[in-house]
Wavefront OBJ file of the C-alpha trace (Angstrom):
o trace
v 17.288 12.880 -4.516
v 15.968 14.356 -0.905
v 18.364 13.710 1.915
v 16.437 12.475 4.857
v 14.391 15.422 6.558
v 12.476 15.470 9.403
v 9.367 17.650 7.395
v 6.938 19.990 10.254
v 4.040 18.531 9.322
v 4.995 15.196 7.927
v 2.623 13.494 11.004
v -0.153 15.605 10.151
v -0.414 14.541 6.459
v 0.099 10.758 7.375
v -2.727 11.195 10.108
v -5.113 12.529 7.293
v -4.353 10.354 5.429
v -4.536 7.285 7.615
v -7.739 8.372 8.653
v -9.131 8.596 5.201
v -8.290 5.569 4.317
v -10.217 4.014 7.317
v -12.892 5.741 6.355
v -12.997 3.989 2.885
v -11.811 0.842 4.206
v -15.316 0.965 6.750
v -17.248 1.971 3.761
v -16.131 -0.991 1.861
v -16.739 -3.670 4.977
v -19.447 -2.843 6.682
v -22.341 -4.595 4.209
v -20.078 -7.956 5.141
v -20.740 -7.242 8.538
v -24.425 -6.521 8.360
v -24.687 -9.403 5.616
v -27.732 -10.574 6.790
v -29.539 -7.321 6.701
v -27.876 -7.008 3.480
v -29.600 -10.151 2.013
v -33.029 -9.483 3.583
v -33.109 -5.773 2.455
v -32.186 -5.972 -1.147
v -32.825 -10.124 -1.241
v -30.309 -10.925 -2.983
v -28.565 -14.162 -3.110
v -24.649 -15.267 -2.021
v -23.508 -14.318 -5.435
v -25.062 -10.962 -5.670
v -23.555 -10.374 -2.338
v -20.158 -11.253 -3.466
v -20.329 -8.780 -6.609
v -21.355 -6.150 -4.379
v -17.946 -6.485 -2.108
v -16.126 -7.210 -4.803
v -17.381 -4.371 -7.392
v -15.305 -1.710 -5.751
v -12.356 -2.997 -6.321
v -13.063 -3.432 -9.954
v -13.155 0.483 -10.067
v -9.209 0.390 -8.913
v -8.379 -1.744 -11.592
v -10.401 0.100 -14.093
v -8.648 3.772 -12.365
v -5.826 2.768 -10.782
v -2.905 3.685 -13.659
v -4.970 6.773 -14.181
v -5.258 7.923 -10.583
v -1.232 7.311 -10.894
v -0.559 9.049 -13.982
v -2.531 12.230 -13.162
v -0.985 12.255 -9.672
v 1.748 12.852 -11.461
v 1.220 15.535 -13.776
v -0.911 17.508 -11.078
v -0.318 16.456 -7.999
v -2.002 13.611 -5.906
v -3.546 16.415 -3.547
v -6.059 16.956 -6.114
v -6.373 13.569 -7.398
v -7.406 11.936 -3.526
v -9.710 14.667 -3.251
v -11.594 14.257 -6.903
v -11.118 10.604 -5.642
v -13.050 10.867 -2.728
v -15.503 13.004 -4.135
v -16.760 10.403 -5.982
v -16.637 8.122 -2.795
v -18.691 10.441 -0.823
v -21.231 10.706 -3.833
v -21.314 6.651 -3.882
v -22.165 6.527 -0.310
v -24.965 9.226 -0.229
v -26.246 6.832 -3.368
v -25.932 3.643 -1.022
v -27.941 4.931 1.581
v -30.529 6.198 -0.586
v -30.856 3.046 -2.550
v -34.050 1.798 -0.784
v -34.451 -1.842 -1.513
v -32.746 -1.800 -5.483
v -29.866 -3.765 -5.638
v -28.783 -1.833 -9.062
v -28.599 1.208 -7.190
v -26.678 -0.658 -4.777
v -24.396 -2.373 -6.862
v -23.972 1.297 -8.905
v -23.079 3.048 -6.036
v -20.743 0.709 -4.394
v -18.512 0.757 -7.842
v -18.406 5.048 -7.379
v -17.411 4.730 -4.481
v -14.579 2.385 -5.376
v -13.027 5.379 -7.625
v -11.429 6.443 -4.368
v -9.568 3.121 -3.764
v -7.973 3.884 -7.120
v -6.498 7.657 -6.386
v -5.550 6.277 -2.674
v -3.683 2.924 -3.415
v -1.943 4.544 -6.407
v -0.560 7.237 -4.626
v 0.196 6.142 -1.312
v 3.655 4.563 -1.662
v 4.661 8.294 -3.595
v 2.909 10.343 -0.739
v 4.851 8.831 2.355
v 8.088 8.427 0.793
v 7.403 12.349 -0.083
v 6.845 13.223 3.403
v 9.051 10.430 5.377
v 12.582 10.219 2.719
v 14.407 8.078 5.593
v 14.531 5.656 8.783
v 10.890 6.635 9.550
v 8.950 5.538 6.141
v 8.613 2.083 7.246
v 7.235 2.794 10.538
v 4.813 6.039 8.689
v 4.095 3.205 6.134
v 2.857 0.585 8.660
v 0.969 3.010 10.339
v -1.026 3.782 7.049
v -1.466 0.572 6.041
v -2.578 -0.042 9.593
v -5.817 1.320 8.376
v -7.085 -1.431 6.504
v -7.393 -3.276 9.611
v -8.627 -1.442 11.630
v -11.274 0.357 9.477
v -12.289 -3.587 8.454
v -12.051 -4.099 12.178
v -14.824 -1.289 12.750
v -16.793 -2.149 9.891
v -17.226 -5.918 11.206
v -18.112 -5.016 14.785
v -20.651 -2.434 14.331
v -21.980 -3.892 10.706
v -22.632 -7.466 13.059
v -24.155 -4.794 15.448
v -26.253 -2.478 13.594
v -30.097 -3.060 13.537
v -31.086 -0.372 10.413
v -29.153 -0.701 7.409
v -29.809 2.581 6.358
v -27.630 3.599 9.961
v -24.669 2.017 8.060
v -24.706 3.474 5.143
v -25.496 6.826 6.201
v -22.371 6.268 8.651
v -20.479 5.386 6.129
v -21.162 8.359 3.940
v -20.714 10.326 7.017
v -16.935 9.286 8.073
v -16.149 9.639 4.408
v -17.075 13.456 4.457
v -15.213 13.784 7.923
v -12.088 11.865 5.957
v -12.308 14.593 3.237
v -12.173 17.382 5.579
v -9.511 16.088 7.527
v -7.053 15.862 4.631
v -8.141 19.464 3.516
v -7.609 20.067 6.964
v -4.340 18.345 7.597
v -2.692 18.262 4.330
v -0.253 21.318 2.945
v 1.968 21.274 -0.076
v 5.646 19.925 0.160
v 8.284 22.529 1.683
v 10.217 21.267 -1.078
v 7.092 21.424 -3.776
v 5.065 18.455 -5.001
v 7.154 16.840 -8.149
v 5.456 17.047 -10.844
v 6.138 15.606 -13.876
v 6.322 17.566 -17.239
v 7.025 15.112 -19.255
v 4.871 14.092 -21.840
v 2.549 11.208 -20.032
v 2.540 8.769 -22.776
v 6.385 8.964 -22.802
v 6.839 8.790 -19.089
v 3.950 5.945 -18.800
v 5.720 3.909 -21.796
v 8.729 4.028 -19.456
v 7.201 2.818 -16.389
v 4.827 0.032 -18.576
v 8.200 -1.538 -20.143
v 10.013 -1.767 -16.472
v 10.018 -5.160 -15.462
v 10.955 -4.620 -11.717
v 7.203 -2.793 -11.957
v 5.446 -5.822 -13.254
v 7.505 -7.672 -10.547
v 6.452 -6.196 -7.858
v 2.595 -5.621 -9.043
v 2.094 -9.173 -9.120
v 3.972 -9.447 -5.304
v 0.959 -7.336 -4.708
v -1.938 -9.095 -6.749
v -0.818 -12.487 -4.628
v -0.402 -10.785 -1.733
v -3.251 -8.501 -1.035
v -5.663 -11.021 -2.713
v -4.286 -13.491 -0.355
v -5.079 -11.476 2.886
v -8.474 -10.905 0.846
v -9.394 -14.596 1.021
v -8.228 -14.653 5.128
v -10.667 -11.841 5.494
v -13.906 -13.347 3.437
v -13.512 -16.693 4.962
v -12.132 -17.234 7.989
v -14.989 -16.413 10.402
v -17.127 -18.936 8.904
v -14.036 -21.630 8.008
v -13.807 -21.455 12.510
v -17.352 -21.711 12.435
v -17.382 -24.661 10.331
v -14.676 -26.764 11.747
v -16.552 -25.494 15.380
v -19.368 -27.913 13.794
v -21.559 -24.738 13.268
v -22.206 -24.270 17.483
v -23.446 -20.758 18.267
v -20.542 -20.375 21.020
v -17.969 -21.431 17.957
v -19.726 -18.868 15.356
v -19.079 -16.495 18.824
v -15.513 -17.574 19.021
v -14.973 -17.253 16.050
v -16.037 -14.037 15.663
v -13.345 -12.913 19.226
v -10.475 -14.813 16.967
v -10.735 -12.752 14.408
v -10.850 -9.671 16.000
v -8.028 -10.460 18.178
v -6.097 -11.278 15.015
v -7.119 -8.079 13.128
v -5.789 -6.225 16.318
v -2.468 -7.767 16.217
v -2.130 -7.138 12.491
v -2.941 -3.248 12.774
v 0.299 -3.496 15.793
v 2.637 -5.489 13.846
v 2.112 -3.481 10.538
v 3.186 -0.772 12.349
v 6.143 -2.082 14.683
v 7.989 -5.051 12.885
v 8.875 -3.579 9.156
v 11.538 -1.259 11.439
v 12.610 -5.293 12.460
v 12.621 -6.194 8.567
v 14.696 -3.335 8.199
v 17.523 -4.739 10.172
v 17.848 -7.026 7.502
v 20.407 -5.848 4.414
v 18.154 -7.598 1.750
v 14.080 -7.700 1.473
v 14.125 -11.011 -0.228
v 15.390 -13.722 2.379
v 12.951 -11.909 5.724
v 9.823 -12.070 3.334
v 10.193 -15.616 1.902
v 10.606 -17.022 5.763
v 7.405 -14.660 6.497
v 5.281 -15.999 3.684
v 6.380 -19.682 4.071
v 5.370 -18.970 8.273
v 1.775 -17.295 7.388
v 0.849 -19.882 4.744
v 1.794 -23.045 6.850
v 0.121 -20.895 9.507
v -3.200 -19.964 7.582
v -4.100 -23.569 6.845
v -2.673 -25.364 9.735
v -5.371 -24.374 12.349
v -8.437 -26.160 9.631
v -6.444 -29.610 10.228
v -7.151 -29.250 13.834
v -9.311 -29.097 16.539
v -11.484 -25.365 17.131
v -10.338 -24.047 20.109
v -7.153 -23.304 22.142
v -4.798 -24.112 18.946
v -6.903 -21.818 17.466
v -6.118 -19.053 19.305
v -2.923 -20.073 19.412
v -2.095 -19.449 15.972
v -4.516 -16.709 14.826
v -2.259 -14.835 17.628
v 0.857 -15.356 16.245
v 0.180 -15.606 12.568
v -0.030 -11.561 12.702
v 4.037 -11.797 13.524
v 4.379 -13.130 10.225
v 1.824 -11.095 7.287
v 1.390 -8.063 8.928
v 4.984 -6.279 8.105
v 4.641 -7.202 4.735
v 1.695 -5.365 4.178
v 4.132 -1.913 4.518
v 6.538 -3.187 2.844
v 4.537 -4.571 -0.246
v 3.209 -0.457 -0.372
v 6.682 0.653 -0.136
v 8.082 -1.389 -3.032
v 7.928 1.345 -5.389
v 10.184 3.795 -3.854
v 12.721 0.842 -2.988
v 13.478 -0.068 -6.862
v 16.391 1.586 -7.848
v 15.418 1.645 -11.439
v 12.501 4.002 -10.330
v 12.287 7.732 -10.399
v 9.984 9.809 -7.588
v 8.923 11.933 -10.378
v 7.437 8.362 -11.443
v 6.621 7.202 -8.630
v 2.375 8.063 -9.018
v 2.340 5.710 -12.343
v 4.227 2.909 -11.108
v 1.962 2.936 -7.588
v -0.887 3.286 -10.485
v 0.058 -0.194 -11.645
v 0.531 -1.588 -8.849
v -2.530 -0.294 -7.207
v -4.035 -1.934 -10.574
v -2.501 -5.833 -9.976
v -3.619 -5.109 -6.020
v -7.051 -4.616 -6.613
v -6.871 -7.177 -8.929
v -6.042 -9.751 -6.427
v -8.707 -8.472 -4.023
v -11.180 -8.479 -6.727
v -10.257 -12.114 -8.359
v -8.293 -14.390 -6.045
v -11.173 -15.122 -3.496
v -14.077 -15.290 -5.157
v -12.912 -16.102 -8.879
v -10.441 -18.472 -8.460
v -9.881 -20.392 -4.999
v -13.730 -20.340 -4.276
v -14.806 -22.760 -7.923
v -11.833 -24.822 -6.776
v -12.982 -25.328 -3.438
v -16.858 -26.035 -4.388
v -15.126 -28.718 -6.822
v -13.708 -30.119 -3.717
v -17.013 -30.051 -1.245
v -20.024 -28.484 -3.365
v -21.961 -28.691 -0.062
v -19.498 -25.949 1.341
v -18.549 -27.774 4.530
v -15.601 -27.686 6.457
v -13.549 -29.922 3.659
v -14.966 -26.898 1.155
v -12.957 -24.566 3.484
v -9.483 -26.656 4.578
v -9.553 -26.562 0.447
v -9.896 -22.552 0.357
v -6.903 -22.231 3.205
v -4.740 -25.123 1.186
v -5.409 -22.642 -1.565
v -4.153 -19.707 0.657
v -0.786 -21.375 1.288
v -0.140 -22.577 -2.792
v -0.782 -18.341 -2.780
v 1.487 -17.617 -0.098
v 4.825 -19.957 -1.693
v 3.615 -17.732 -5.227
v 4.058 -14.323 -2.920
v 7.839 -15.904 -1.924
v 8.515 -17.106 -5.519
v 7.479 -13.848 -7.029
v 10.200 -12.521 -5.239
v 12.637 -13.531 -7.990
v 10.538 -11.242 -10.394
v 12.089 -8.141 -9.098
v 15.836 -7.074 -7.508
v 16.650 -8.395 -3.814
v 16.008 -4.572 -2.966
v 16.974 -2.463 -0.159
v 14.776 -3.334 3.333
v 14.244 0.090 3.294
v 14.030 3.405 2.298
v 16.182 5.255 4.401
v 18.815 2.091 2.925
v 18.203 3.080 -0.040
v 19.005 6.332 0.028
v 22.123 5.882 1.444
v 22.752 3.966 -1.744
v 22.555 6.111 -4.031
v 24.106 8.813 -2.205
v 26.775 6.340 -2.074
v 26.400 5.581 -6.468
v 26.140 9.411 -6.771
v 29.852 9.985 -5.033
v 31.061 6.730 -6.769
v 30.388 8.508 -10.227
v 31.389 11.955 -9.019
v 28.470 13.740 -9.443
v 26.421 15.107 -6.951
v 23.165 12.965 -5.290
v 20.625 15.289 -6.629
v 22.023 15.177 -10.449
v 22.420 11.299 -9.996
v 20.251 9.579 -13.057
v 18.325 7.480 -10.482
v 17.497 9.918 -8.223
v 14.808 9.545 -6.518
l 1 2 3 4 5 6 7 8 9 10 11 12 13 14 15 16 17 18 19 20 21 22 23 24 25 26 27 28 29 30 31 32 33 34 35 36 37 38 39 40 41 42 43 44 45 46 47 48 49 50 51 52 53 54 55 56 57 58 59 60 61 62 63 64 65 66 67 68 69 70 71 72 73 74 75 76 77 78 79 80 81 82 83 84 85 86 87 88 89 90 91 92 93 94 95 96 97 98 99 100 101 102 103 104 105 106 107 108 109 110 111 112 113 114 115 116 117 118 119 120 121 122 123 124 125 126 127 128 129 130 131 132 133 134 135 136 137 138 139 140 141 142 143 144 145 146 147 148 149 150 151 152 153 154 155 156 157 158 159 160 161 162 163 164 165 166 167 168 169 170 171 172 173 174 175 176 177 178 179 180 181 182 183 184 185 186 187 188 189 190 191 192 193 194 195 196 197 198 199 200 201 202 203 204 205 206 207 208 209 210 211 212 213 214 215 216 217 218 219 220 221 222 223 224 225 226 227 228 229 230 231 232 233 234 235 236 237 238 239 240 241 242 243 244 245 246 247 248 249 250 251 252 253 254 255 256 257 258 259 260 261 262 263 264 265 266 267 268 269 270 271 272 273 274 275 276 277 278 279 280 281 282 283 284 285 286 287 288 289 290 291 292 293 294 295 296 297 298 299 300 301 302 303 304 305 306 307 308 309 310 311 312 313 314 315 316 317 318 319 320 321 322 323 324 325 326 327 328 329 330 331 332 333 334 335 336 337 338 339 340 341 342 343 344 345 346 347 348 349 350 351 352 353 354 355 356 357 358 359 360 361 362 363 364 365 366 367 368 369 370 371 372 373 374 375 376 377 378 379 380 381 382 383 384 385 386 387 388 389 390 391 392 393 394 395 396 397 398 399 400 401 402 403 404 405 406 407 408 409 410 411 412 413 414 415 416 417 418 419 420 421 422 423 424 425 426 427 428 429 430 431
């Protein structure tokens, strides 16, 4: 196990690759901002549009345990970078895709091969390159990214007058991402672990660990539940605005205020979490808060207490988004040398819940509700979003009341290690 260390060029490698994973993250949004350019272009109808956001994230599930497992046995520098290869490939696709919605549809699901090597190997990268106090706060600053690369995406894709501007963007910050890992990113002082065991030995292991399930589906609910948040809620405040062009406006300000807040709290508040002893009490208040939070505002009046709560709900969801990445280097039952597998299947159940919960599940439910898709259609989506948030609390119970952190961890098993009189690095859970 790695005693905390303060590595040279630990910011460096966290910058590349937060800034890689805004990249994809703008990739991915930008058609919903530019969705009516999107329909008029290829003219396609709601569904079609929904595959095509949706498609990408198929690709995780279809890669993720892959992207893990080869991370593994030959390092995740070379599996983000085959990864993104494919991404940049996708995107050159998009933008040549004219008017043919295969080609679109095609491309978008290359591109998603990326997602796959990135969310399978984050959780292993930053607990290689932060082993102590600082992963939460290098976490939240990675998982920043999401917002604010969907932030981007939304305000220039509502912006843009040429499609082809976004997709050639697109395939443009993707190629800058690229170089700025190559760029940024150097091996471990203390060499990337790589795992010689043989894979379907090691990957039996990590498939019959419970606490890995656990956690996966803490992800599935959780990430699909932030999913649904960022699909619907522009037009849910638009809807309960009675459809006014200064509500669709509003609405618009809302959520960008609220994206904004999330990117700051992801990054500040898990070091708050961390106070804490235990993860599970902190993130069953949080989850209770955000889904009382998410589906109070559709129960009343568009305006002010709108505002109100889209600024504080951030308070609540946005440190769990680190900490629901940093899960697998906080089991104890989990080795670092496994560490690319288990963020494999996690990475899997994640994209999972982006790919499923919003369209696939709460959506049909909803229409049964209000098939005109009116503001009862969408109070039905959000009363959806908080059954999802008690699941993210009760699936809790699936896994150990782990450590709030990493650097807490650590100390544990420095603490087992000395217990059993052996030293921390010969300990058998070493990280």
């Amino acid at each position: 196990m790695k005693e905390e260390k303060l590595y040279p060029r630990r910011w460096a490698v966290l910058t590349g690759l937060t800034i890689i994973l805004v990249a994809l993250q703008f990739s991915f949004i930008v058609p919903g901002g530019a969705a009516a350019l999107v329909f008029m272009n290829y003219g396609i109808n709601p569904m079609q549009f929904s595959m095509v956001m949706s498609i990408p994230y198929l690709s995780g599930i279809l890669f993720g345990i892959l992207s893990g497992v080869l991370a593994d046995r030959y390092g995740f520098n070379k599996v983000i970078v085959v990864g993104f290869a494919f991404a940049l490939i996708g995107a050159i696709w998009r933008a040549f895709s004219g008017t043919s919605y295969l080609q679109l549809f095609i491309s978008s699901f290359i591109m998603g091969i990326a997602t796959a090597a990135l969310n399978a190997n984050s959780a292993k990268i930053v607990r290689t390159w932060f082993p102590g106090k600082s992963n939460s706060v290098a976490m939240g600053i990675y998982v920043a990214g999401l917002s604010g690369g969907a932030a981007l995406a939304l305000f220039y894709g509502s912006r843009v007058t040429v499609l082809t501007d976004a997709w050639f963007l697109s395939a443009g910050l993707i190629a800058v991402g690229i170089v700025a890992w190559l760029v940024l990113y150097r091996r471990h002082p203390d060499g990337d672990t790589q795992i010689q065991e043989n894979i379907s030995e090691y990957l039996g292991i990590v498939l019959k660990n419970k606490d890995v399930w656990g956690i996966s589906i803490f992800a599935m609910l959780f990430f699909g539940m932030t999913n649904v948040n960022g699909q619907y809620c522009v037009a849910a405040m638009s809807a309960l605005g009675g459809g006014d062009p200064a509500a669709i406006l509003e609405a618009g300000s809302i959520s960008t205020v609220n994206t904004v807040i999330g990117c700051i709290c992801s990054i500040a508040l898990p070091a708050v979490i961390a106070m804490f002893s235990r993860l599970r009490g902190p993130v069953i208040f949080c989850m209770v808060a955000t889904g009382i939070l998410f589906c109070l505002p559709y129960f009343l009046p568009f305006g002010l207490p709108t505002w109100i709560i889209y600024i504080i709900l951030p308070v609540f969801f946005g440190p769990i988004m680190a900490i629901t990445k940093m899960l697998p280097a906080l089991l104890p039952s989990v080795k670092q040398e496994h560490l690319g597998a288990v963020g494999g299947v996690q990475s899997t159940f994640q994209n999972v819940g982006f790919f499923a919960l919003a369209s696939y599940v709460l959506s049909p439910i909803a229409m049964a509700v209000d098939p005109t898709g009116g503001l009862p259609y969408y109070q039905a989506i959000f009363v959806g979003v908080l059954v999802v948030c008690l699941l993210v609390a009760a699936s809790l119970f699936l896994f150990p009341n782990v450590r709030t952190s990493v650097a807490a961890k650590i100390a544990d098993d420095h603490a087992a290690a000395a217990a059993a009189g052996v030293s921390a690095d010969a300990a058998p859970s070493a990280e």
